[in-house]
PDB file of N, CA, C and O in Angstrom:
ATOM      1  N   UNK A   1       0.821  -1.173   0.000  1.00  0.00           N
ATOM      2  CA  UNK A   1       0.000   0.000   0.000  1.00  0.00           C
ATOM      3  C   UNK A   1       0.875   1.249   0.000  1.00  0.00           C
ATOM      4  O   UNK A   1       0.532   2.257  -0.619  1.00  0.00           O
ATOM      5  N   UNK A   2       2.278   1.159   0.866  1.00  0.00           N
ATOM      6  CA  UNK A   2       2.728   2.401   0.554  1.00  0.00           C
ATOM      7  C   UNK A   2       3.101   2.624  -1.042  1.00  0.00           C
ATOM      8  O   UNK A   2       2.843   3.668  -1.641  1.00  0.00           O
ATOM      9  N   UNK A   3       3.701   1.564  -1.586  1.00  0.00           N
ATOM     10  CA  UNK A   3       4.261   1.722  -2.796  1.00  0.00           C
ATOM     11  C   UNK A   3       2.515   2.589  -3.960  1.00  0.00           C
ATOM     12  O   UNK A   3       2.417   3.149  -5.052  1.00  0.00           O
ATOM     13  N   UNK A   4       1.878   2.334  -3.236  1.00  0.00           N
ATOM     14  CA  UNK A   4       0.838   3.083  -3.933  1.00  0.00           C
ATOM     15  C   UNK A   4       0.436   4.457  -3.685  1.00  0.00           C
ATOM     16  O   UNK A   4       0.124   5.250  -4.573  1.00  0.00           O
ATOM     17  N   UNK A   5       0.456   4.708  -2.421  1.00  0.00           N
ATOM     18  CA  UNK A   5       0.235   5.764  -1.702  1.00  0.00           C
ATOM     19  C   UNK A   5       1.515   7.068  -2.356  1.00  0.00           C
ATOM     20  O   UNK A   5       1.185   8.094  -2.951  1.00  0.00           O
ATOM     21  N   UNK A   6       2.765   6.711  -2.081  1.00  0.00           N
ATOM     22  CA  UNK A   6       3.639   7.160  -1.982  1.00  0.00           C
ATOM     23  C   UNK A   6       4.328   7.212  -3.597  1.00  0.00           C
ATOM     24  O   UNK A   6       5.079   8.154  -3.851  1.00  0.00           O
ATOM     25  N   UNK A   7       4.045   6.180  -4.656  1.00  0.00           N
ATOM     26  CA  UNK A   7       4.966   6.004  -5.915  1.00  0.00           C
ATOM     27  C   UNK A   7       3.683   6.015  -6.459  1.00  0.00           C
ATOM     28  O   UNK A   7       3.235   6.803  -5.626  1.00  0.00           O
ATOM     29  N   UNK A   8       2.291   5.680  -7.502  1.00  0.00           N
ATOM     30  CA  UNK A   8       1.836   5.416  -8.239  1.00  0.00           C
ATOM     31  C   UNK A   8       0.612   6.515  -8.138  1.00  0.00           C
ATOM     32  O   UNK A   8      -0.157   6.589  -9.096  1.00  0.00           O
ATOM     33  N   UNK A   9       0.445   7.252  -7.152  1.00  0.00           N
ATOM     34  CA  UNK A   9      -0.747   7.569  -7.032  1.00  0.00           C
ATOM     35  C   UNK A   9      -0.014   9.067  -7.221  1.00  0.00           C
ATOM     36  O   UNK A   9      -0.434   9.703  -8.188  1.00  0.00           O
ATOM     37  N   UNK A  10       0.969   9.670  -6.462  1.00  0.00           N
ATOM     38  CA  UNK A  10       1.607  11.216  -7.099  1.00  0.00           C
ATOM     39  C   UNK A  10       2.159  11.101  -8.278  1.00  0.00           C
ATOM     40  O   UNK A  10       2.410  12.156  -8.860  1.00  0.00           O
ATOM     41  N   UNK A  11       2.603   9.413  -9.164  1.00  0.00           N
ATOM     42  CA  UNK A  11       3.140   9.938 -10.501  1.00  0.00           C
ATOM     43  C   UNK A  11       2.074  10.126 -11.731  1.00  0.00           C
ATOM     44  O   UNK A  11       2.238  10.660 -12.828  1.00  0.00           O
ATOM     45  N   UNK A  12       0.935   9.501 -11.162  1.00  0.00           N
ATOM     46  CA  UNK A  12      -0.004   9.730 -11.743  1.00  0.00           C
ATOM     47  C   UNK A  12      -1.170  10.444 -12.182  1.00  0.00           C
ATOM     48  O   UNK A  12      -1.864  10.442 -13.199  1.00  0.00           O
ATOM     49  N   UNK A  13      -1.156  11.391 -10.482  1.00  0.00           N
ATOM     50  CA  UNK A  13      -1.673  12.746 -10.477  1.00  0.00           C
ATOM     51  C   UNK A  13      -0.941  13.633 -11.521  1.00  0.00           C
ATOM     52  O   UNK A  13      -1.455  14.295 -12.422  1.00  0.00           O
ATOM     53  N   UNK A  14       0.704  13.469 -11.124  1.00  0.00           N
ATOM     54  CA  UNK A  14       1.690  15.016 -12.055  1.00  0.00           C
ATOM     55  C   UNK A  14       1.600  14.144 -13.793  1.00  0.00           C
ATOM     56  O   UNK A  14       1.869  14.784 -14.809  1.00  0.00           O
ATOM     57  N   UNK A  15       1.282  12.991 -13.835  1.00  0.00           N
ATOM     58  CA  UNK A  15       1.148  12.584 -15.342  1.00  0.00           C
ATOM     59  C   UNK A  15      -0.128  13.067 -16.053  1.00  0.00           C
ATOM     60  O   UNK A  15      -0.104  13.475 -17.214  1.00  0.00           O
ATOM     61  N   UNK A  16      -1.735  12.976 -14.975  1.00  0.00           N
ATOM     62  CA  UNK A  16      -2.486  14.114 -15.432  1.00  0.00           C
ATOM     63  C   UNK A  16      -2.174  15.442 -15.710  1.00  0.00           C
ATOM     64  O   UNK A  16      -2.437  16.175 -16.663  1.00  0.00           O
ATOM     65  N   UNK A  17      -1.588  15.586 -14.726  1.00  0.00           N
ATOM     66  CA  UNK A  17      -1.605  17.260 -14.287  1.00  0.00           C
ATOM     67  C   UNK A  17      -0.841  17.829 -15.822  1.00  0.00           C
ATOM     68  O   UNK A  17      -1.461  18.606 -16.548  1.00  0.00           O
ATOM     69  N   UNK A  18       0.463  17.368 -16.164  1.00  0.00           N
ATOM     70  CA  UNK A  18       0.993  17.709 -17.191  1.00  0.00           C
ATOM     71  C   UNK A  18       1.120  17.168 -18.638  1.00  0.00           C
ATOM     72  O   UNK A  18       1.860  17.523 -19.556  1.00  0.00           O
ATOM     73  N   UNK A  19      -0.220  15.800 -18.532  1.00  0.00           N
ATOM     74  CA  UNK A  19      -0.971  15.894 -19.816  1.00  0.00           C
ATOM     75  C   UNK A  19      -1.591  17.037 -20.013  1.00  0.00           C
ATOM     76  O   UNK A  19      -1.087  17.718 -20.906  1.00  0.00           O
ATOM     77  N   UNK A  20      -2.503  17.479 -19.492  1.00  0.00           N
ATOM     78  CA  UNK A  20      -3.364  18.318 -19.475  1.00  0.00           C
ATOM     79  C   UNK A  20      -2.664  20.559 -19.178  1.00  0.00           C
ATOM     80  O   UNK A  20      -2.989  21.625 -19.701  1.00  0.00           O
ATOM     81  N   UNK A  21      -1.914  20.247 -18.364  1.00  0.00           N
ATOM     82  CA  UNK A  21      -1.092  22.048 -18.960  1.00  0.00           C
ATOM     83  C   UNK A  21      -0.310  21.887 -20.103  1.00  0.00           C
ATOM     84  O   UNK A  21      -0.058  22.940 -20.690  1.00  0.00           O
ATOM     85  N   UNK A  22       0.315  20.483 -20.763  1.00  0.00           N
ATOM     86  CA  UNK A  22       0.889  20.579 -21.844  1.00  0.00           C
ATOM     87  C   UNK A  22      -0.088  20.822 -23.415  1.00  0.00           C
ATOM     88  O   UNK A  22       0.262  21.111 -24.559  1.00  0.00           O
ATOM     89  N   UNK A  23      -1.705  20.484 -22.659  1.00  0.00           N
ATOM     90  CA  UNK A  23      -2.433  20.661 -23.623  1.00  0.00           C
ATOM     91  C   UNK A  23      -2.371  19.444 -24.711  1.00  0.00           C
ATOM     92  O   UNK A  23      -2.765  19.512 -25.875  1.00  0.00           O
ATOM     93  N   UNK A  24      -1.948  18.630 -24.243  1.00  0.00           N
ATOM     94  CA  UNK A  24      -2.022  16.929 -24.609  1.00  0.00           C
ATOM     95  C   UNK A  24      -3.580  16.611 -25.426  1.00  0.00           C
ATOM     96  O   UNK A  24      -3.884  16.168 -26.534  1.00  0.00           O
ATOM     97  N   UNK A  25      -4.075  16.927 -24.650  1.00  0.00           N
ATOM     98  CA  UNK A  25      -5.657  16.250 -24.587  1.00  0.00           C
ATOM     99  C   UNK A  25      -6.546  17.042 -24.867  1.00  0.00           C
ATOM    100  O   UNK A  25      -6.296  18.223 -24.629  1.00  0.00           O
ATOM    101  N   UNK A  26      -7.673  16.755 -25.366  1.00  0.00           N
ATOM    102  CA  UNK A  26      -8.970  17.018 -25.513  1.00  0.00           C
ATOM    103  C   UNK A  26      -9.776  17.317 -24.351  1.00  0.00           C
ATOM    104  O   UNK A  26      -9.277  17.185 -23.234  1.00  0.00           O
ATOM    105  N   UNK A  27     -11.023  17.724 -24.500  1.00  0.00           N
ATOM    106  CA  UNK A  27     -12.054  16.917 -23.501  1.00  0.00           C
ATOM    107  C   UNK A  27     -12.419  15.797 -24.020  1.00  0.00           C
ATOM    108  O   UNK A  27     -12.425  14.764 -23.349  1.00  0.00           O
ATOM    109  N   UNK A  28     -12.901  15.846 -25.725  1.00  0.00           N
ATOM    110  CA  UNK A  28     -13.410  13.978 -25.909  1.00  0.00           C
ATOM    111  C   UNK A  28     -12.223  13.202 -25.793  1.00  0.00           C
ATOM    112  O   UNK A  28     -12.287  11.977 -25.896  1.00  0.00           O
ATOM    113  N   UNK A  29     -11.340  13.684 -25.627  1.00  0.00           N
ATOM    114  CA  UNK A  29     -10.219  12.367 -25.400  1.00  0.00           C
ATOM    115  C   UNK A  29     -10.433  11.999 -23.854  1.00  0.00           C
ATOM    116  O   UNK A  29     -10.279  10.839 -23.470  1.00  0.00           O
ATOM    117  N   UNK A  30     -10.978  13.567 -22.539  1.00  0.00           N
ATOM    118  CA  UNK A  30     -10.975  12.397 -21.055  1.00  0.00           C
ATOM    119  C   UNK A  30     -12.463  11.703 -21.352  1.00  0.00           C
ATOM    120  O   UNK A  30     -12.896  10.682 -20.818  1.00  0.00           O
ATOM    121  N   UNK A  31     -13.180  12.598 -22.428  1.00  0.00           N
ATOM    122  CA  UNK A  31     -14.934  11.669 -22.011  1.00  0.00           C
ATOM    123  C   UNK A  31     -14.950   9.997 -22.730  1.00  0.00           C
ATOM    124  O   UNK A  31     -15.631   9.031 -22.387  1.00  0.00           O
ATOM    125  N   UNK A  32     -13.809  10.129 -23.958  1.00  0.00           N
ATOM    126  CA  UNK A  32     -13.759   8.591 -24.580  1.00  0.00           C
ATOM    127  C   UNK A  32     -13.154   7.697 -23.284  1.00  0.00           C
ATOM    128  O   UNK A  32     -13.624   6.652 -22.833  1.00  0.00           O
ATOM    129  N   UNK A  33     -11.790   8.545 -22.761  1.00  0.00           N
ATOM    130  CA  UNK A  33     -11.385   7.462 -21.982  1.00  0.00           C
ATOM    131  C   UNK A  33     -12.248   7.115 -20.700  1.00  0.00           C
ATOM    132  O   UNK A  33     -12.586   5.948 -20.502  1.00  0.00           O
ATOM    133  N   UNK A  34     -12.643   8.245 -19.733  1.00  0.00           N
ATOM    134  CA  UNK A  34     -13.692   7.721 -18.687  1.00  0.00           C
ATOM    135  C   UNK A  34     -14.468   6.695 -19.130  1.00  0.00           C
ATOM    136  O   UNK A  34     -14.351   5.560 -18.666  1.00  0.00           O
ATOM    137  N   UNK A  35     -15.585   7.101 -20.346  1.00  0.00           N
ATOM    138  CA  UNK A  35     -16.426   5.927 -21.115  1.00  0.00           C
ATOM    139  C   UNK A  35     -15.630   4.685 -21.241  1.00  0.00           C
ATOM    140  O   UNK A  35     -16.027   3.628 -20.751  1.00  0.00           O
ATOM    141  N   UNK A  36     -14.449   4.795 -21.927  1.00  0.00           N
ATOM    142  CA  UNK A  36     -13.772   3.241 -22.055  1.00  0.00           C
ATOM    143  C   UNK A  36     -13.804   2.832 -20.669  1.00  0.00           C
ATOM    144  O   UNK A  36     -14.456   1.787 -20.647  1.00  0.00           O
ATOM    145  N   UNK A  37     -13.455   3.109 -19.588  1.00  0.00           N
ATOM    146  CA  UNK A  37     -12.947   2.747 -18.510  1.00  0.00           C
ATOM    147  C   UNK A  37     -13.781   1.934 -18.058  1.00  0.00           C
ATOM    148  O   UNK A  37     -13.542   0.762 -17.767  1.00  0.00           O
ATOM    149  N   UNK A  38     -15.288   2.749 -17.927  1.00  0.00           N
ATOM    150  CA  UNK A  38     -16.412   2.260 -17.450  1.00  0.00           C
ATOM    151  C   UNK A  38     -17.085   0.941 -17.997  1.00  0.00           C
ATOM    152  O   UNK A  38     -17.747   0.068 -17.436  1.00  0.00           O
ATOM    153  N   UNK A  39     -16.631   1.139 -19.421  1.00  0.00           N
ATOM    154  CA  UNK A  39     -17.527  -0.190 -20.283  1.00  0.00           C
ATOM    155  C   UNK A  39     -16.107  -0.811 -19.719  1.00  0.00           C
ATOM    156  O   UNK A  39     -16.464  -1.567 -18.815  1.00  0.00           O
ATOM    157  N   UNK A  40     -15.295  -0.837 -19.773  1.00  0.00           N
ATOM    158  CA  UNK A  40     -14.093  -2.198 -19.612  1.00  0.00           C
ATOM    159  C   UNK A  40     -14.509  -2.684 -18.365  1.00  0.00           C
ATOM    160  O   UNK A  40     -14.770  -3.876 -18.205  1.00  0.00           O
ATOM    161  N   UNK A  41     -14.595  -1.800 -17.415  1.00  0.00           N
ATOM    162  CA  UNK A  41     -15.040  -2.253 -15.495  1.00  0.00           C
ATOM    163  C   UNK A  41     -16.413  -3.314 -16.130  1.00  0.00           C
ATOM    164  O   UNK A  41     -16.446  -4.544 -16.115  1.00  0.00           O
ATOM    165  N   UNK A  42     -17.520  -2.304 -16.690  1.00  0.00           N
ATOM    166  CA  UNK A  42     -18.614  -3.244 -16.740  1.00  0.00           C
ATOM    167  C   UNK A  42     -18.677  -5.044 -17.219  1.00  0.00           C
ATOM    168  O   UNK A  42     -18.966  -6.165 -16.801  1.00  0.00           O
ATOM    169  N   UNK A  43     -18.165  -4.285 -18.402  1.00  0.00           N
ATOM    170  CA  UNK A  43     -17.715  -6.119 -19.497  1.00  0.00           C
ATOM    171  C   UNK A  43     -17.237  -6.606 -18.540  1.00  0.00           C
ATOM    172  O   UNK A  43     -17.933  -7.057 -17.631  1.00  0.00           O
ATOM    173  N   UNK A  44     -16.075  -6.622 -18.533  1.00  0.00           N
ATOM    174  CA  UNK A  44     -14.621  -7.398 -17.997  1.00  0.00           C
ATOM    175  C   UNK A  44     -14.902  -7.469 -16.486  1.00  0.00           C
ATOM    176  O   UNK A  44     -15.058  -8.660 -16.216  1.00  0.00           O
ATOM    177  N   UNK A  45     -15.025  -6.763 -15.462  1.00  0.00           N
ATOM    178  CA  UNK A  45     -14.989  -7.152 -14.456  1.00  0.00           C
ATOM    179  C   UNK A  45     -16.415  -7.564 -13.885  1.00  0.00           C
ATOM    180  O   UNK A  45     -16.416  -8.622 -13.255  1.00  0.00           O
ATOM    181  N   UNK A  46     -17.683  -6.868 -14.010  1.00  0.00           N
ATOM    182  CA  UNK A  46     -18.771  -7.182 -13.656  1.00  0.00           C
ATOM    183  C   UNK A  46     -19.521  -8.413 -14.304  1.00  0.00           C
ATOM    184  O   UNK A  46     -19.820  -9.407 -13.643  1.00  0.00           O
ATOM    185  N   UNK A  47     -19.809  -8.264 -15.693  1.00  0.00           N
ATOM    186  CA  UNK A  47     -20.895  -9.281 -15.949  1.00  0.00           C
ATOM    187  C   UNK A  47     -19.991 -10.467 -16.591  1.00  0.00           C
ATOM    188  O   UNK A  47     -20.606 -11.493 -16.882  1.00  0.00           O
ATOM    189  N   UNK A  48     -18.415 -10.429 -16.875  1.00  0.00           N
ATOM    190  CA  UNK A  48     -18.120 -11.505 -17.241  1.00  0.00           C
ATOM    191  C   UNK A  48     -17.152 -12.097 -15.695  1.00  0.00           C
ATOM    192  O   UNK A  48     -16.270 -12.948 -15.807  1.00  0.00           O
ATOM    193  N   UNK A  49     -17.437 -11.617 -14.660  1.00  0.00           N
ATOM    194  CA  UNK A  49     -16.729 -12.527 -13.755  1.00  0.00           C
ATOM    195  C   UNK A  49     -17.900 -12.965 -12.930  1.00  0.00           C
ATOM    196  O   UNK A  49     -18.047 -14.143 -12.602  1.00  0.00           O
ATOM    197  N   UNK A  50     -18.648 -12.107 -12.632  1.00  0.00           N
ATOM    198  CA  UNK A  50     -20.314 -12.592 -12.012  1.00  0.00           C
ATOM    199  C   UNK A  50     -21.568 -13.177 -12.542  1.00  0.00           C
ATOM    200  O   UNK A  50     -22.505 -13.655 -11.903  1.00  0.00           O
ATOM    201  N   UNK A  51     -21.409 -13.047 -13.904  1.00  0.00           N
ATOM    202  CA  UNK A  51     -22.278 -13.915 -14.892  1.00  0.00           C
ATOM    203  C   UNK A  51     -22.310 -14.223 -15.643  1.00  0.00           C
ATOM    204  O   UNK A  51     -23.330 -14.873 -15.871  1.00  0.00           O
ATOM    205  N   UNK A  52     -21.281 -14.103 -16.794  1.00  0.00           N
ATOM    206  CA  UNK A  52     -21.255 -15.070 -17.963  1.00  0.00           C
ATOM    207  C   UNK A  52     -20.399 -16.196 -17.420  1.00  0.00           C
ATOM    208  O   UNK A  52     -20.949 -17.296 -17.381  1.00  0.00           O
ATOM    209  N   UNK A  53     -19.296 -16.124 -17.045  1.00  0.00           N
ATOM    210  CA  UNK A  53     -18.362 -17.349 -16.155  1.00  0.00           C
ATOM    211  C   UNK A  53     -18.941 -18.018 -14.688  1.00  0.00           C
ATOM    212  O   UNK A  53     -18.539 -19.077 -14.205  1.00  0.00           O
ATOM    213  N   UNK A  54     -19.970 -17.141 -14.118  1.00  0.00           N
ATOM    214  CA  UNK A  54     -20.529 -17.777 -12.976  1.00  0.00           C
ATOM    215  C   UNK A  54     -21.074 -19.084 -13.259  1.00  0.00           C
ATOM    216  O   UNK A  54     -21.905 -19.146 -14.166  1.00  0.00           O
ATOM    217  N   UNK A  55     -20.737 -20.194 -12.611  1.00  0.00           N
ATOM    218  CA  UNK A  55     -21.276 -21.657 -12.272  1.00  0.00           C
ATOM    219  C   UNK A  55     -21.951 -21.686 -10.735  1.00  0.00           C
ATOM    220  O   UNK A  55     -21.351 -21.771  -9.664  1.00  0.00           O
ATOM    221  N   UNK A  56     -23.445 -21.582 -10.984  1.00  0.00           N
ATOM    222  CA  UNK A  56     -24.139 -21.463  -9.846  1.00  0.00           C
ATOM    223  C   UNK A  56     -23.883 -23.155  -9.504  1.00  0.00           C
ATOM    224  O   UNK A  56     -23.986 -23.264  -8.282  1.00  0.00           O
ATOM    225  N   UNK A  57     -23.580 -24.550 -10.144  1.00  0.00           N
ATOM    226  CA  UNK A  57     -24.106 -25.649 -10.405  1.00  0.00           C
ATOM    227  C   UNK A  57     -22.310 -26.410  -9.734  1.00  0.00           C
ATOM    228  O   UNK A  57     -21.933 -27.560  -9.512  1.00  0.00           O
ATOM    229  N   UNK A  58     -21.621 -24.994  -9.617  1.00  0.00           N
ATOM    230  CA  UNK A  58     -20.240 -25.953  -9.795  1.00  0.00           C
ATOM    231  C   UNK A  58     -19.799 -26.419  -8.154  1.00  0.00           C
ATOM    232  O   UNK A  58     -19.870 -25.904  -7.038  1.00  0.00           O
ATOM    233  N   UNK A  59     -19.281 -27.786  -8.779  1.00  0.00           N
ATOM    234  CA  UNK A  59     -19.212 -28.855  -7.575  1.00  0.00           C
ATOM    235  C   UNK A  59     -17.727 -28.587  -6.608  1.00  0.00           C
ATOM    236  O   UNK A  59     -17.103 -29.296  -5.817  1.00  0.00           O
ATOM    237  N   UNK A  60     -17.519 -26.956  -7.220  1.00  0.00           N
ATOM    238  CA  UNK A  60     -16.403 -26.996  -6.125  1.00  0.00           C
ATOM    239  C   UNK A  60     -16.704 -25.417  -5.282  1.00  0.00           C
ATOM    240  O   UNK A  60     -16.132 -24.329  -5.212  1.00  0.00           O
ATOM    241  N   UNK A  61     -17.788 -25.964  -4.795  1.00  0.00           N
ATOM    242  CA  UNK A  61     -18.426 -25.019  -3.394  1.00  0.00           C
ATOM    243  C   UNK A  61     -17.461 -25.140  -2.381  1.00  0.00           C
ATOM    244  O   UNK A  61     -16.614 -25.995  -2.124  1.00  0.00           O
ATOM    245  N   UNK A  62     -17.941 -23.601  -1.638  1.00  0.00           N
ATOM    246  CA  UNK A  62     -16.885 -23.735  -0.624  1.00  0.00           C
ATOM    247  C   UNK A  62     -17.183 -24.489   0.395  1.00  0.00           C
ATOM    248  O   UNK A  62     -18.370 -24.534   0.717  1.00  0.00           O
ATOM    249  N   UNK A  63     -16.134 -25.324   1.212  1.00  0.00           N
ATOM    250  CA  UNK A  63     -16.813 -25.841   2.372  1.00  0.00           C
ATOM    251  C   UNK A  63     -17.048 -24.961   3.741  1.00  0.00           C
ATOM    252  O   UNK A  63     -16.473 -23.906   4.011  1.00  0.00           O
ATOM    253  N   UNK A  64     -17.954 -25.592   4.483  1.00  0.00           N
ATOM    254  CA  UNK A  64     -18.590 -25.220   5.482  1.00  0.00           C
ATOM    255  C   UNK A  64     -17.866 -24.507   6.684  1.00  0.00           C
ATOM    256  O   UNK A  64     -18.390 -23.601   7.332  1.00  0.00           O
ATOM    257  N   UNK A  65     -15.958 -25.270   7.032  1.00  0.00           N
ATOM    258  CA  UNK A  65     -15.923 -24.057   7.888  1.00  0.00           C
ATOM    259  C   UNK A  65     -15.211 -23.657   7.535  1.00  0.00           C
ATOM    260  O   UNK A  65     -14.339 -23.463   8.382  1.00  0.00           O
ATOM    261  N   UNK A  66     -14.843 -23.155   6.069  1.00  0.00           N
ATOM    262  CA  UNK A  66     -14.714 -22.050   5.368  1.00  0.00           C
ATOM    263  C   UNK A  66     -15.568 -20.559   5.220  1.00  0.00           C
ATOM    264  O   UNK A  66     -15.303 -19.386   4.961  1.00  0.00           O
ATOM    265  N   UNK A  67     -16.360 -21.111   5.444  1.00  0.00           N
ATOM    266  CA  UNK A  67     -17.850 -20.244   5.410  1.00  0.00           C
ATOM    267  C   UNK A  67     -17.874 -19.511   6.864  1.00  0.00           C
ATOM    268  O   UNK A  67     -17.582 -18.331   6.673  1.00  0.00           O
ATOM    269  N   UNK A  68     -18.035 -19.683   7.804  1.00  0.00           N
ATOM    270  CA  UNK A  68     -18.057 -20.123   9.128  1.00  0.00           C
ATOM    271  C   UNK A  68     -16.946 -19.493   9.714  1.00  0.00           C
ATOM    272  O   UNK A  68     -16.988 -19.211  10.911  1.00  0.00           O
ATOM    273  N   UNK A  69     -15.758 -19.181   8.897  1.00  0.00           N
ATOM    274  CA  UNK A  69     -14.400 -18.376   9.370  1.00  0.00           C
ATOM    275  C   UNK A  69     -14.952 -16.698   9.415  1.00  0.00           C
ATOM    276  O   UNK A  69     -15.852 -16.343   8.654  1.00  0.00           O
ATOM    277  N   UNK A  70     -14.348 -15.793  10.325  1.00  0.00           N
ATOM    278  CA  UNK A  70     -14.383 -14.549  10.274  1.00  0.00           C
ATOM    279  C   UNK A  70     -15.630 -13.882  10.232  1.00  0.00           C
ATOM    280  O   UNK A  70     -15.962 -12.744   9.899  1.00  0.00           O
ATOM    281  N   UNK A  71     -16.418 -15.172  10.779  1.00  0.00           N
ATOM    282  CA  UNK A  71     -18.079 -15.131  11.509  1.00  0.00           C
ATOM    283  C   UNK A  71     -19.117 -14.547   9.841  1.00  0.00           C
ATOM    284  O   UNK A  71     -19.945 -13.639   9.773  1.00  0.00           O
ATOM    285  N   UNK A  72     -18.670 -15.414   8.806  1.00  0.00           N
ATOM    286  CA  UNK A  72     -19.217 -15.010   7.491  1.00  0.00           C
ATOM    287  C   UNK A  72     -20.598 -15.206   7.612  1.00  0.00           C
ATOM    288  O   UNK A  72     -21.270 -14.481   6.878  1.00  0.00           O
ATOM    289  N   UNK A  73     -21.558 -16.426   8.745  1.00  0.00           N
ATOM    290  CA  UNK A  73     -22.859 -15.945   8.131  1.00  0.00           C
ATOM    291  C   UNK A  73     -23.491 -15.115   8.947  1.00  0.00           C
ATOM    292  O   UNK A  73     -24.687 -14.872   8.794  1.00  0.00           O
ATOM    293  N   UNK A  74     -22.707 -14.538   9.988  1.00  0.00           N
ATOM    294  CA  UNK A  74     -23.716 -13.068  10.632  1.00  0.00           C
ATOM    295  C   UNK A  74     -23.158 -12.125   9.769  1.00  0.00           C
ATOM    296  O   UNK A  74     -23.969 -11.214   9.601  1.00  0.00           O
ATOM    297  N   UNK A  75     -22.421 -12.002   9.329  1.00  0.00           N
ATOM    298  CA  UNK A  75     -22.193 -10.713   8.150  1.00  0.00           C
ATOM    299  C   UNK A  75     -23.120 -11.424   6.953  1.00  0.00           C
ATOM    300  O   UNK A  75     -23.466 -10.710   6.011  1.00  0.00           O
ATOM    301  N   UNK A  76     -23.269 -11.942   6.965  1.00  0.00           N
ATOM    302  CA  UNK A  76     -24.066 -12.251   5.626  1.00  0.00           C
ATOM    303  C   UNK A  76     -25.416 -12.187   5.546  1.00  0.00           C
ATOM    304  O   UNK A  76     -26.037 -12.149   4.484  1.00  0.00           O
ATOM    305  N   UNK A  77     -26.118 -12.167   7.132  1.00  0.00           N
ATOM    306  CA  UNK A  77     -27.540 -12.128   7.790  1.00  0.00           C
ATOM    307  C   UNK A  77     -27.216 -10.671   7.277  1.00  0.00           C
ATOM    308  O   UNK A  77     -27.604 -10.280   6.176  1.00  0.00           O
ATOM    309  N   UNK A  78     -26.300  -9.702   8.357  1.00  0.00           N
ATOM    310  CA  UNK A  78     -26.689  -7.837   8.861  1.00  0.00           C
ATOM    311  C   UNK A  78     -26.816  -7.526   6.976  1.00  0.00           C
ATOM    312  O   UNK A  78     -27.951  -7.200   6.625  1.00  0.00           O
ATOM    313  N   UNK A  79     -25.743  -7.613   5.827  1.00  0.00           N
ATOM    314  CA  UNK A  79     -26.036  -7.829   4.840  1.00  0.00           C
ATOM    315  C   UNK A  79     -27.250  -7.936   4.018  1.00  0.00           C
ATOM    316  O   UNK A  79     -27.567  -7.032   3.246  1.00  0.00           O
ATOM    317  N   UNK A  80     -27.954  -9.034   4.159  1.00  0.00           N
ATOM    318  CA  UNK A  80     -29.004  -9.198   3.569  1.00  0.00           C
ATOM    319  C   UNK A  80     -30.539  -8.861   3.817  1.00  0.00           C
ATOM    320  O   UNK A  80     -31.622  -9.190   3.331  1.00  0.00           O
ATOM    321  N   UNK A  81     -30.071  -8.046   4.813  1.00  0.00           N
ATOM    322  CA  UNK A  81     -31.479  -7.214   5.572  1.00  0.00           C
ATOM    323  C   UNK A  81     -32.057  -5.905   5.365  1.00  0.00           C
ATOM    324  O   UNK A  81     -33.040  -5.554   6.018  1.00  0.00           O
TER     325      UNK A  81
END
């Protein structure tokens, strides 16, 4: 986390910062990329890891005191209420 805090997250602010006073960019170049970003999160991380690849049927469920560790089904009760 520091290496993020401290290295990736200020080189990436001053890599905006001086795309943008160098006059690099557009606005449709940040509205294409936000948009890309969002459809890539959606596709790729949402509906193809939670439902096109989801196996509601698959026989390698977790076991029970797996479940049961780090008190998962009262968080899973306060959760679902």
């Amino acid at each position: 986390m520091a290496a993020v805090v401290l290295g990736h997250i200020p080189i990436g602010a001053y890599y905006l910062y001086y795309v943008r006073a160098q006059g690099l960019t557009s606005v449709w170049d940040w509205v294409f990329g936000v948009a890309y970003v969002l459809a890539f999160q959606y596709i790729f991380l949402v509906k193809m890891t939670y439902v096109w690849l989801a196996d509601q049927n698959s026989p390698y469920a977790f076991a029970d005191e797996e479940m049961r560790g780090f008190n998962v089904p009262a968080k899973l009760e306060r959760f679902l209420r």
